[in-house]
Every structure is written in structure tokens, then in C-alpha cells.
N, C-alpha and C positions, 0 to 999 in steps of 0.2 A: 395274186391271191388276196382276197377281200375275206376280213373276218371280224362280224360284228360282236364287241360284247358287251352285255349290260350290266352297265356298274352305277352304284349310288354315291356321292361324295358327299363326304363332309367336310368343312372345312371354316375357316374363320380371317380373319385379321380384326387387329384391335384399332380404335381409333388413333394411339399413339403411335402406332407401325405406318401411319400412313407416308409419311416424309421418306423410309427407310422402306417400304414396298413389302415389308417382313409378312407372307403368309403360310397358313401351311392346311396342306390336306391331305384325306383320310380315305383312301378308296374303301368301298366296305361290300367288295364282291363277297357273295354268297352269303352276307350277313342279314341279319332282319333289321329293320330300319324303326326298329321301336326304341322305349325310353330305356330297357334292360341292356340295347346295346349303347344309344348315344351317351346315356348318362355318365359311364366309366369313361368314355372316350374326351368328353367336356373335362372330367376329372382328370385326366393323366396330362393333357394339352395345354389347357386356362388355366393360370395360376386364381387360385382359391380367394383373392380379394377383387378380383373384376368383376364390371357390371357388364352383362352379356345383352343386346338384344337379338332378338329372335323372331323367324314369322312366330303364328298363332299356332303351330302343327302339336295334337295331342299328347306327342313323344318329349315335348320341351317343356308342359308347363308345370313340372317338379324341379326342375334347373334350381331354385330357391331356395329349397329342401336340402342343398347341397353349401350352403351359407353366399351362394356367387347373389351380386344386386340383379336380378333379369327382371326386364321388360318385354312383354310378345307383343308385334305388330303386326295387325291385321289387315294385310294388303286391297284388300277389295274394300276397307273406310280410308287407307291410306297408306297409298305405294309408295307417293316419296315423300319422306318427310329427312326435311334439311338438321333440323336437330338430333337425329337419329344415325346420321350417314346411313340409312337405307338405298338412299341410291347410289351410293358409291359400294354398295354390298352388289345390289345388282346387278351394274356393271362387270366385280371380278369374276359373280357365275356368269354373267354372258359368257366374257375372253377366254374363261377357263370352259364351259363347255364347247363354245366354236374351236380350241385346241384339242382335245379329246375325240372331237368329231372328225378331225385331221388325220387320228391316229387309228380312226377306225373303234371307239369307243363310245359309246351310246347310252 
């Protein structure tokens, strides 16, 4: 029995987690993927003095509104940028969605 299901994740690690692998995520089945649901969700996860970066997606760029430092980066001027660990971002969605995809979640 095969069953597909579609879920949105959120999720993070900080640039000091990185030695310690420390991440965590957010499945957000049946939720809307707007700033009403992310923004609580940044708040209860990020402690309130970090600097967040972010893609450029409409739902993140109030993050700052929230007193966190954010920066949005806009992948189509610049996917990887080394002072960013963007590409070490994009990597943990690769691994984590080719494992999700294992489980039969999409």
C-alpha cells in the first residue's frame, strides 16, 4: 500500500547548530502557508535576538516586524552565497526532502 501525502515544511537551523547538526521542523499539513501562519511559528521556534535569512517568498518579509535581524535572498540573483550558508540551507531541504519522499510524503 502506497499513500501519497502533501505536506509543506518548515523548518530552520542556525548558523551556530552547524558543528552540533541541531535542526528542527515544522510539517504544516492542512495549514496555509502564509505570513498569519509562519510568522507565530518563527516566534515560538527562533529565539527573538537572531538574525534569520530567508528566500525572498511574500510570507517572510515582515520577519523584522518581529524585532528578529532578517535578510531575504533572492535565488534567481543569487543561489549560493557563501556568506550566507545558503547553500548549506539547501542541501538540509534536499536530504530532508529525498527522506520524506522515502516515507511516501510529497
Amino acid at each position: 500500500l502506497y499513500i501519497l501525502i502533501k505536506m509543506f515544511m518548515f523548518g530552520c537551523f542556525t548558523g551556530f547548530e552547524q558543528i552540533s547538526k541541531h535542526r528542527f521542523v515544522v510539517p504544516l499539513t492542512g495549514q496555509k502557508r502564509d505570513k498569519a501562519t509562519l510568522l507565530p511559528l518563527i516566534q515560538n521556534y527562533i529565539k527573538g535576538d537572531s538574525v534569520i535569512f530567508s528566500g525572498s517568498w511574500a510570507a517572510y518579509k515582515d520577519i523584522q516586524t518581529l524585532g528578529y535581524g532578517h535578510y531575504m535572498i533572492n535565488h534567481k540573483e543569487n543561489f549560493t552565497d557563501h556568506h550566507t550558508c545558503t547553500h548549506t540551507l539547501e542541501h538540509f531541504w534536499r536530504d530532508l526532502k529525498e527522506w520524506v519522499k522515502r516515507l511516501g510524503i510529497h
